[in-house]
N, C-alpha and C positions, 0 to 999 in steps of 0.2 A: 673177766673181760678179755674179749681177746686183741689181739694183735695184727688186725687185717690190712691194715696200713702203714707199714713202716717209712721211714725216707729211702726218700732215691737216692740222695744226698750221703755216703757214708765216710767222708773222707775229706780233709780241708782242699787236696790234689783236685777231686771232684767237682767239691764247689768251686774253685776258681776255671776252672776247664769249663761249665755250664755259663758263670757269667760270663766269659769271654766270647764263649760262643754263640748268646745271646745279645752280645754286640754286634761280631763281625760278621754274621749269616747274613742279619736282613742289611748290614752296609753294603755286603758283598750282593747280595740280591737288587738294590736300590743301584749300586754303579754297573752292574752288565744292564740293567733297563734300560740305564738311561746312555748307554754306549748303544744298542739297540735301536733303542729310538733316534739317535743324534745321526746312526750310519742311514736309517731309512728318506729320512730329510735330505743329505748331503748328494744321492744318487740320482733326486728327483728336482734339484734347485737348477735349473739353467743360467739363473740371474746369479751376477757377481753382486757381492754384500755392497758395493758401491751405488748400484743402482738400488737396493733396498732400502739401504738408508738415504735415499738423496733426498732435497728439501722436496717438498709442495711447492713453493711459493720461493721466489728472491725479494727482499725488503731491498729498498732504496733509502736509504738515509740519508739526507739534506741538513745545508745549516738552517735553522728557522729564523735567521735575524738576515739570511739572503733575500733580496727581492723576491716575489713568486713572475717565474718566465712567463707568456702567455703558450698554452699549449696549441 
């Protein structure tokens, strides 16, 4: 039988170089995305986050045990 596939792997230096690697590649690929994506947003926003978030609606809050006014 023969030998056509040996490990890649021939070194404990190795294998820990490969797992590491196989962490920080695709983190490091996931954080320049999303720096990417966060500067194409920031260039095209005109609105200040104030007016983004601002309510719909303002609620009036009353006492219920006050008379109702006539409107």
């Amino acid at each position: 039988m023969s030998n056509e596939h040996g490990n890649l792997i021939k070194s404990p230096k190795q294998l820990i170089i490969v797992v590491f690697a196989c962490f920080f590649v695709p983190l490091i690929i996931i954080l320049l995305l999303m720096v990417f994506v966060n500067n194409g947003k920031r260039g095209e926003a005109s609105e200040t986050t104030e007016q983004l978030i601002k309510p719909v609606a303002q609620l009036n809050f009353q006492d219920a045990s006050a008379p109702a006014a006539a409107k």
